[in-house]
C-alpha positions in Angstrom: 8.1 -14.5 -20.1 11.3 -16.8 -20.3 11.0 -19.7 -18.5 12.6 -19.2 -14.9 11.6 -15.4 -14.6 9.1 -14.3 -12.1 5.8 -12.3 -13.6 5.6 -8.9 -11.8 2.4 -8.3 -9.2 0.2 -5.4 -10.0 -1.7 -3.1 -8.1 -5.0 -1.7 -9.5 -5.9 1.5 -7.8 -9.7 2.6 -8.3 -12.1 5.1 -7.7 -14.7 3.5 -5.0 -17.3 2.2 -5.3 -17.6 3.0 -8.9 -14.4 0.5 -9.6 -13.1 3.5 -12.4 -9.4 2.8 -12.8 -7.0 5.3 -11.8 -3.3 3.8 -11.6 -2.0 0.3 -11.8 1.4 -0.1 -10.7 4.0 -3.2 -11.1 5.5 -4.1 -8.3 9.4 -5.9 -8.5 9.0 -9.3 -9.6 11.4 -9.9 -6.5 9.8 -7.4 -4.4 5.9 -7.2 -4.1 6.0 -5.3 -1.0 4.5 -1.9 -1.1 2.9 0.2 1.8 0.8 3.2 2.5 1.7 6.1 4.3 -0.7 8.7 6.3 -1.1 11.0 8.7 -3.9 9.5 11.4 -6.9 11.5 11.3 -7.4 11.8 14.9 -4.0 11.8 16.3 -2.5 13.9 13.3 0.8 11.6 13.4 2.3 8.8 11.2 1.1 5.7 10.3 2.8 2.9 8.3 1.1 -0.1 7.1 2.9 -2.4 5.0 1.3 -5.3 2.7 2.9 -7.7 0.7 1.0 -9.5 -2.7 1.2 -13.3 -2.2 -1.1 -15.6 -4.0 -3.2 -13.1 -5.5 -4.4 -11.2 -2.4 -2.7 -8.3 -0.1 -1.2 -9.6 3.1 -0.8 -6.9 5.7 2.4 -7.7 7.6 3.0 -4.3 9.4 1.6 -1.6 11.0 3.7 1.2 12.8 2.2 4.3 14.0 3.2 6.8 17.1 0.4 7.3 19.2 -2.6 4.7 20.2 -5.7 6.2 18.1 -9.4 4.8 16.8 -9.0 2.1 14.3 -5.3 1.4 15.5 -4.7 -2.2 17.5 -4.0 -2.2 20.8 -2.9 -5.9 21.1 -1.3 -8.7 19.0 -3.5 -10.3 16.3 -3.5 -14.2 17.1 0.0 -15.6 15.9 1.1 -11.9 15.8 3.1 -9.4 18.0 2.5 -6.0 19.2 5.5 -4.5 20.5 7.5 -0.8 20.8 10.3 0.0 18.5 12.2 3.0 18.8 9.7 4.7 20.5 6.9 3.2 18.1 4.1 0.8 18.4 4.6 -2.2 15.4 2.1 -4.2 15.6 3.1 -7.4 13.0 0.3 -9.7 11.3 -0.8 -11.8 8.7 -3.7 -10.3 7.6 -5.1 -11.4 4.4 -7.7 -9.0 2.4 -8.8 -8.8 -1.3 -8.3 -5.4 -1.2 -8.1 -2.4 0.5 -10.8 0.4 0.8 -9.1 3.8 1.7 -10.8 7.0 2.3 -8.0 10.0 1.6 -7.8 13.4 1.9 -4.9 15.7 1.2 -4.6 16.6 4.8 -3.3 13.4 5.6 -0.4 13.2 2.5 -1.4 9.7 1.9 1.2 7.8 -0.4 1.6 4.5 -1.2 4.8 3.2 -2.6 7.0 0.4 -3.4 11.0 -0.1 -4.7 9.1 1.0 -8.3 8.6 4.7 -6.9 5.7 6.4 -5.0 2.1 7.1 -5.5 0.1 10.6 -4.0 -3.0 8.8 -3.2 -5.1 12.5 -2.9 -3.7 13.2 -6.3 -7.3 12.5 -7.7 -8.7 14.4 -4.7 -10.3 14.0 -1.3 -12.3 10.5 -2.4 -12.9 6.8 -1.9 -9.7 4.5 -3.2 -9.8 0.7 -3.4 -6.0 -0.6 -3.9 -7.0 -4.3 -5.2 -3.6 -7.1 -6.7 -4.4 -7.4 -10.5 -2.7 -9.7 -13.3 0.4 -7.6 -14.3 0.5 -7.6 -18.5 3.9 -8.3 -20.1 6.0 -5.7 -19.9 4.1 -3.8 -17.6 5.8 -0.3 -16.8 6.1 0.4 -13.2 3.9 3.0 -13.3 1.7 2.8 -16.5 -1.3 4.2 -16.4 -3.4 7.4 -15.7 -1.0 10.2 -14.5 1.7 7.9 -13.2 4.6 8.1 -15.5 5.4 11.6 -13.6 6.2 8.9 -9.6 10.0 8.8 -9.3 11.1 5.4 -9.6 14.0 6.0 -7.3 11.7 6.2 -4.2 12.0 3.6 -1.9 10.8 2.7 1.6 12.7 2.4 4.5 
């Protein structure tokens, strides 16, 4: 890279616990926000995390969902805020993880995606994902491996 430009941030997405790679995406080298999208398995409506990659990990910044449900917060993590937003819980942290274990089933239309395009995370079936921030290689397409180059890159999140 020319001096001055920013390297892109990849995601690895893997089969878990096996590790086997399925996807990595590049995020914007501006941009490295991505989130995942779901339908909660218990209260069958929308929820909407949102990370960010900083410093080599995933920082969860967001989570948005309709209706209070297991595994959903019910307060403000310490230095966060848990508030209603046009009818919607948003919780907002700073919750800092190496990765991210998913389990996801078609049911639930998981997708994670970024300002490079979106990913159907049951595209590989009902399974185990872990969505972990990887060293981008020069060039790096936006969505270059395994099954990916069909993701519109004009997807983009709210």
């Amino acid at each position: 890279f020319a001096a001055g430009m920013a390297q892109a941030a990849c995601l690895s997405i893997a089969s878990n616990p096996d590790g086997a790679p399925l996807a990595r995406i590049a995020l914007p080298p501006a941009d490295a926000h991505f989130r995942v999208v779901y339908l909660h398995s218990v209260t069958r409506t929308l929820v909407d995390e949102r990370y960010v990659v900083a410093n080599g990990a995933l920082v969860q910044t967001e989570m948005r969902f309709e209706q209070p449900g297991p595994g959903l917060p019910t307060e403000a993590d310490p230095g966060g805020s848990f508030t209603t937003e046009g009818g919607r819980f948003l919780s907002r942290m700073s919750r800092r993880f190496d990765g991210i274990r998913m389990r996801v089933h078609r049911d639930q239309h998981p997708t994670l995606s970024s300002r490079s395009g979106r990913v159907d995370l049951a595209r590989w079936g009902d399974r185990a994902l872990m969505v972990v921030p990887v060293d981008c290689p020069d060039g790096a397409n936006a969505f270059a491996a395994r099954g990916i180059a069909d993701a519109p890159a004009a997807a983009k999140p709210r």
